[in-house]
VOPAGU-2260 file (C-alpha; in pm, 1 decimal, decimal comma):
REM VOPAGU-2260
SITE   aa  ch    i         X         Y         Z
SITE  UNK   A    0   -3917,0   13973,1     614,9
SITE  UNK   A    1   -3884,7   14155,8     275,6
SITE  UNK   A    2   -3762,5   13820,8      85,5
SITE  UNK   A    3   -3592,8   13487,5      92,0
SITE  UNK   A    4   -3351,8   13249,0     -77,0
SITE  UNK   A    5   -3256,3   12948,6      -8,8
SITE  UNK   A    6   -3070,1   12619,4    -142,5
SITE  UNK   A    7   -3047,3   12262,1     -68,9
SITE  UNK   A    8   -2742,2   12054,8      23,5
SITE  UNK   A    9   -2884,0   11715,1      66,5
SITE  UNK   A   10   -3242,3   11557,7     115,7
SITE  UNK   A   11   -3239,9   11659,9     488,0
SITE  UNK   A   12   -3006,1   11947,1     522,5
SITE  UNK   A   13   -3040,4   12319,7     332,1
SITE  UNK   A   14   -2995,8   12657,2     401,5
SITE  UNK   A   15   -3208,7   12959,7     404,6
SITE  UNK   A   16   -3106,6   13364,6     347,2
SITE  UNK   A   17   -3338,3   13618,8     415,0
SITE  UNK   A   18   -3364,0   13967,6     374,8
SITE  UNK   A   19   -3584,8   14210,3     518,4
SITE  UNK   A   20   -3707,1   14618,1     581,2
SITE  UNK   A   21   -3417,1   14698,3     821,6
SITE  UNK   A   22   -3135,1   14588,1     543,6
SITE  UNK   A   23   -3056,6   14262,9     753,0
SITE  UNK   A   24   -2955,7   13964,4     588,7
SITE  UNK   A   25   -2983,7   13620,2     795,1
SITE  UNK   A   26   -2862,0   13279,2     750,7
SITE  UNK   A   27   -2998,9   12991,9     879,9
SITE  UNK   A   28   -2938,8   12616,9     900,6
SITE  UNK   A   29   -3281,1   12389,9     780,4
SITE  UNK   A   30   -3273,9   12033,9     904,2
SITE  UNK   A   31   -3518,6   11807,9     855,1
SITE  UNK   A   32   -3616,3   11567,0    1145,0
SITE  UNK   A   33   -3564,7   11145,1    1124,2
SITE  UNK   A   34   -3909,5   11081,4    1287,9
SITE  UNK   A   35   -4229,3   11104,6    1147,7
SITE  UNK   A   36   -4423,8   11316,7    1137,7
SITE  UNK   A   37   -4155,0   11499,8     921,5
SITE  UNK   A   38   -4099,6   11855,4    1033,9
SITE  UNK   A   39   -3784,4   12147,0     940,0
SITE  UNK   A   40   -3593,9   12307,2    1197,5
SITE  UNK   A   41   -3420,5   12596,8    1160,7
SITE  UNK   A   42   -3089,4   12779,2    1301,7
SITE  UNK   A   43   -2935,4   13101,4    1279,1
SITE  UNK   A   44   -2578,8   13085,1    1164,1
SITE  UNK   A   45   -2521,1   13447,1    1092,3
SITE  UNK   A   46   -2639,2   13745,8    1085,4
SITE  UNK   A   47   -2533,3   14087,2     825,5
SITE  UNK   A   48   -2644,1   14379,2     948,8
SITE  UNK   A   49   -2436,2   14646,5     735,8
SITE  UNK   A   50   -2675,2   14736,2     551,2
SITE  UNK   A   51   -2920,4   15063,3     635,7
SITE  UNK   A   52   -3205,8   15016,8     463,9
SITE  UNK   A   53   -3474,8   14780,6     322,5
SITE  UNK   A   54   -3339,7   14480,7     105,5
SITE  UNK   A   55   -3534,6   14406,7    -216,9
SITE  UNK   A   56   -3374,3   14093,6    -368,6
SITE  UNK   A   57   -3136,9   13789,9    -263,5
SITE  UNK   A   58   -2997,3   13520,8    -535,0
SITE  UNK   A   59   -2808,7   13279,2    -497,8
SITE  UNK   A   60   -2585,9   13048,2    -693,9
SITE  UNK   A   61   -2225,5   12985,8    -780,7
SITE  UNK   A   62   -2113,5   13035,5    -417,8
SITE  UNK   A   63   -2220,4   13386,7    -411,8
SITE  UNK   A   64   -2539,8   13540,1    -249,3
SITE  UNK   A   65   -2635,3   13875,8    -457,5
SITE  UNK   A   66   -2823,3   14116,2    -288,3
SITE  UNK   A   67   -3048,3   14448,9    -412,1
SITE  UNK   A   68   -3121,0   14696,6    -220,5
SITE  UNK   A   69   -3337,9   14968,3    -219,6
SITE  UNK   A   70   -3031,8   15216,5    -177,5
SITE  UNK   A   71   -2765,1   15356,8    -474,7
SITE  UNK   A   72   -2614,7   15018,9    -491,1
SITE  UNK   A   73   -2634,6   14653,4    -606,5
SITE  UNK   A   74   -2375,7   14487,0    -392,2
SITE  UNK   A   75   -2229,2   14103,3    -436,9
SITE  UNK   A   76   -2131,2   13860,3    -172,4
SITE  UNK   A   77   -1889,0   13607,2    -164,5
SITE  UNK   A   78   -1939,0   13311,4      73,5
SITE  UNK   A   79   -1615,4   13408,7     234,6
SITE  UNK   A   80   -1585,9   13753,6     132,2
SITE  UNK   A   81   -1893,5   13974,8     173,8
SITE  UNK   A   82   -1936,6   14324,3      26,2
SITE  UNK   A   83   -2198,4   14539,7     172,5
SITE  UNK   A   84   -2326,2   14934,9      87,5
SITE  UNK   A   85   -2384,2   15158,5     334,3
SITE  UNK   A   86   -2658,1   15419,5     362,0
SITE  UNK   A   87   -2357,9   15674,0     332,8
SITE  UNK   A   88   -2270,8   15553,9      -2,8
SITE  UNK   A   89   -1986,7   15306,0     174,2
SITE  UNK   A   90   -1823,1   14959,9     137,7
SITE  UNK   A   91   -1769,0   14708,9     389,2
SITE  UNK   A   92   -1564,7   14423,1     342,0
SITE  UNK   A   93   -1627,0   14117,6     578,8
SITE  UNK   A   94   -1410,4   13826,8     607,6
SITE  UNK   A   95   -1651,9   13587,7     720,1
SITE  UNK   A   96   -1574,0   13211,8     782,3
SITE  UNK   A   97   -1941,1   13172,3     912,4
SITE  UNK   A   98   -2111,4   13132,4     586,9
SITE  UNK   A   99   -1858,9   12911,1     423,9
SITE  UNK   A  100   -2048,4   12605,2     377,3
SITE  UNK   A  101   -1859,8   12512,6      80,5
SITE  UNK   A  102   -1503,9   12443,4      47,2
SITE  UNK   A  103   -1294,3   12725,7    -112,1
SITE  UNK   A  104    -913,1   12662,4     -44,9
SITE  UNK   A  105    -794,3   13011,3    -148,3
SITE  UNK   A  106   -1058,9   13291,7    -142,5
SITE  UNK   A  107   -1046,2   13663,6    -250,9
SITE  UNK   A  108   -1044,9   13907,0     -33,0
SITE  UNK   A  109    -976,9   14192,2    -257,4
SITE  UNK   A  110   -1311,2   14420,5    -237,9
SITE  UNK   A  111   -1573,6   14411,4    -510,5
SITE  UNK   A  112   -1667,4   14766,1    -655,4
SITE  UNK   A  113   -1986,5   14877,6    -551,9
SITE  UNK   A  114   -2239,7   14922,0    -881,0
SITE  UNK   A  115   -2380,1   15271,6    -785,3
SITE  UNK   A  116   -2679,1   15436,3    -938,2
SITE  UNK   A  117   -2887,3   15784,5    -895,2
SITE  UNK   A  118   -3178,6   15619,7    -814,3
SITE  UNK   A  119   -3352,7   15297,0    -609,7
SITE  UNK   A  120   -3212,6   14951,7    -735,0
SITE  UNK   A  121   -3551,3   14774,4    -694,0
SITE  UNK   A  122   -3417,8   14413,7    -894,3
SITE  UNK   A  123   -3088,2   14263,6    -972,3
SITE  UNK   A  124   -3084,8   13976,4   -1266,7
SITE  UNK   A  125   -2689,8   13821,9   -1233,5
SITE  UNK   A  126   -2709,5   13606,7   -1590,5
SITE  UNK   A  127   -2459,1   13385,8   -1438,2
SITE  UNK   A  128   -2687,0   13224,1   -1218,8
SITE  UNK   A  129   -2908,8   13142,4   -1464,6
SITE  UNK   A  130   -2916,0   12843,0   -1727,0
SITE  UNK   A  131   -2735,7   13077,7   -1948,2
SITE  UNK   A  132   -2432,9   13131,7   -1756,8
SITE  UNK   A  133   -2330,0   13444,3   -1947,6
SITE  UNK   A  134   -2078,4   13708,9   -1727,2
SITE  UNK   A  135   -2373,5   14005,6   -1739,6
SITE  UNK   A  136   -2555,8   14188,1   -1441,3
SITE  UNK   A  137   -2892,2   14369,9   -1475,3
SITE  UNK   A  138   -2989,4   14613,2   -1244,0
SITE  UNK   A  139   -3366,0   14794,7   -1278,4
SITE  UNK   A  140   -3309,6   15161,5   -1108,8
SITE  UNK   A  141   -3609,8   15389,0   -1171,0
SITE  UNK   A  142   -3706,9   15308,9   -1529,0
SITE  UNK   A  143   -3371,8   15233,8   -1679,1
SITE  UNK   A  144   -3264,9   14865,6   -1729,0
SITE  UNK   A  145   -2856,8   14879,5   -1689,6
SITE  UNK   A  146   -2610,6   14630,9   -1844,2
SITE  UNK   A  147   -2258,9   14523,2   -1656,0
SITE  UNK   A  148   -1986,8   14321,8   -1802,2
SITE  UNK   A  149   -1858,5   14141,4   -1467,5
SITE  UNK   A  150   -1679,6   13846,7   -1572,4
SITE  UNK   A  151   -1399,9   14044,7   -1337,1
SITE  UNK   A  152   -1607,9   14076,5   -1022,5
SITE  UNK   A  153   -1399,0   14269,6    -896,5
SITE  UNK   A  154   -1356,2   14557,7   -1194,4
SITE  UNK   A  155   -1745,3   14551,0   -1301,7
SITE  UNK   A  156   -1737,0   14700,8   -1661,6
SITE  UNK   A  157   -2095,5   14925,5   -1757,3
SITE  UNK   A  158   -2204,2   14805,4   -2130,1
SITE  UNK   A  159   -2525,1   15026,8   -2148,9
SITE  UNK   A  160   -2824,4   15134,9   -2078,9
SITE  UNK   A  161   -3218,9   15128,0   -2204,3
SITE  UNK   A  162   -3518,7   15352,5   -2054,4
SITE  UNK   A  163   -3731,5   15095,5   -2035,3
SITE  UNK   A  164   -4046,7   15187,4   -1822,3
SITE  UNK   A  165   -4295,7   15518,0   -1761,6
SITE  UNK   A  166   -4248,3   15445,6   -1410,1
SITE  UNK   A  167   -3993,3   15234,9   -1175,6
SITE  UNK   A  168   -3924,6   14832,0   -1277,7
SITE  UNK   A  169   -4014,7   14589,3   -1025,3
SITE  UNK   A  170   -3857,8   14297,0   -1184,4
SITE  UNK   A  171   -3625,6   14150,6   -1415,5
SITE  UNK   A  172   -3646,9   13777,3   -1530,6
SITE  UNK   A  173   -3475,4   13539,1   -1832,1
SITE  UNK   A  174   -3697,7   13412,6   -2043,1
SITE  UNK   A  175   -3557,1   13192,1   -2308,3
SITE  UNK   A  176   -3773,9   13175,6   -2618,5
SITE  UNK   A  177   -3795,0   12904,5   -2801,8
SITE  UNK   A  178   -3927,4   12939,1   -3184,2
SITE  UNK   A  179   -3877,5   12751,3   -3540,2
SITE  UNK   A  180   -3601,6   12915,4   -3760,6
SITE  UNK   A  181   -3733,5   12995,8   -4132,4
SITE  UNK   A  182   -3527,9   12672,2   -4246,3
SITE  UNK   A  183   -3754,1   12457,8   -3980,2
SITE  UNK   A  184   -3505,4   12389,0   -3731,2
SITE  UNK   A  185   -3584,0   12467,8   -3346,4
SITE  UNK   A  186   -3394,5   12715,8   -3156,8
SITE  UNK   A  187   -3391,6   12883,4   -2837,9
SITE  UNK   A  188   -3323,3   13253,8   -2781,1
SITE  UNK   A  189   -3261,3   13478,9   -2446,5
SITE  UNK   A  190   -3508,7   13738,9   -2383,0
SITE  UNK   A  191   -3514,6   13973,5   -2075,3
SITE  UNK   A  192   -3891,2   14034,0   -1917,2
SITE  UNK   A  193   -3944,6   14343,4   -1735,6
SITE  UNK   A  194   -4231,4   14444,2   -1517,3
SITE  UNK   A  195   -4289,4   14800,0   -1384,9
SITE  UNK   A  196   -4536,5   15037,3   -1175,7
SITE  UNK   A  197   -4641,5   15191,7   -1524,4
SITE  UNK   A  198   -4852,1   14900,2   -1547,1
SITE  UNK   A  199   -4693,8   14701,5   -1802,6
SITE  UNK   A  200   -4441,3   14383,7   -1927,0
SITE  UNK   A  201   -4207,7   14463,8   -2147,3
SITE  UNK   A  202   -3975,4   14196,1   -2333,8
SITE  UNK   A  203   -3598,9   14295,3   -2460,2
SITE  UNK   A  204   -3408,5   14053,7   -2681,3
SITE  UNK   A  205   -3089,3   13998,7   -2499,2
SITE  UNK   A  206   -2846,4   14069,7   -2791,6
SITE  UNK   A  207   -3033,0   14378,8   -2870,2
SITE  UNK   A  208   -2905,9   14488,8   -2482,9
């Protein structure tokens, strides 16, 4: 297993996604048991295995399950509609009614664009999952740090790009940085956090992106 997400729908119930070398992505039921001693079970629901090669990142939130891979593409499923790369630089769209947990009466099945890149993606940052809920995508390929407008999933719009790193970036985080204004009042401000095989952290004020 390469990594994991997961979320919980009640107390006893949640579900788990994971992601590993062979570019498989699995779903699986978690139930907790009534007796005592408490223990989890788990069941596979479903199983994606579109993808060719090793999966770096799975996040979850809004009903969608984003997933980077170590290919040319960051690719973004839907809970009914999933969009997967290929090794050969293709898109699959998968109209699957096995991973709709939640309840969407009317779901898209018009094809997301693929977000290809000349190198790795090795981390995804969707800033709509986060506690900012702003429309943006970050994707770390090599050294550069990429910016995507995708309030339209579905026409992804590129904003920009920094070279941020000597060497590839591992990871891409929020941090929201909270500091007292010159007129003493307390404010917050978003911040993106980069780490990278050149051995460093870098930080990148959001609005400067």
């Amino acid at each position: 297993m390469e990594c994991l997400e997961g979320r919980a729908l009640s107390d006893n119930l949640a579900v788990l996604y994971t992601g590993d070398t062979m570019g498989i992505v699995k779903v699986w039921d978690l139930k907790k048991g009534s007796r005592p001693p408490s223990r989890w079970t788990a069941t596979l629901t479903h199983t994606h295995n579109h993808h060719r090669t090793r999966i770096n990142e799975l996040l979850y939130g809004n009903g969608q399950l984003w997933t980077g891979m170590v290919f040319l593409s960051v690719i973004q499923m839907s809970r009914d509609n999933s969009v997967e790369a290929s090794a050969d630089e293709t898109v699959q769209v998968i109209l699957d009614k096995s991973m709709s947990i939640d309840d969407y009466s009317n779901p898209s099945t018009k094809p997301f664009k693929p977000l290809t890149h000349p190198v790795a993606v090795r981390a995804i940052l969707p800033l709509n999952l986060t506690n900012l809920s702003e429309p943006y995508l970050l994707t770390a390929a090599g050294e550069i740090l990429r910016v995507y407008d995708v309030s339209t999933l579905d026409e992804p719009e590129y904003i920009g790009e920094v070279d941020a790193h000597w060497h590839d970036i591992t990871a891409v985080r929020l941090w929201m940085r909270k500091f007292t204004g010159d007129d003493g009042k307390a404010r917050i401000e978003p911040w993106i956090i980069t780490t990278s095989l050149d051995g460093t952290i870098r930080k990148w004020k959001l609005t400067g992106l």
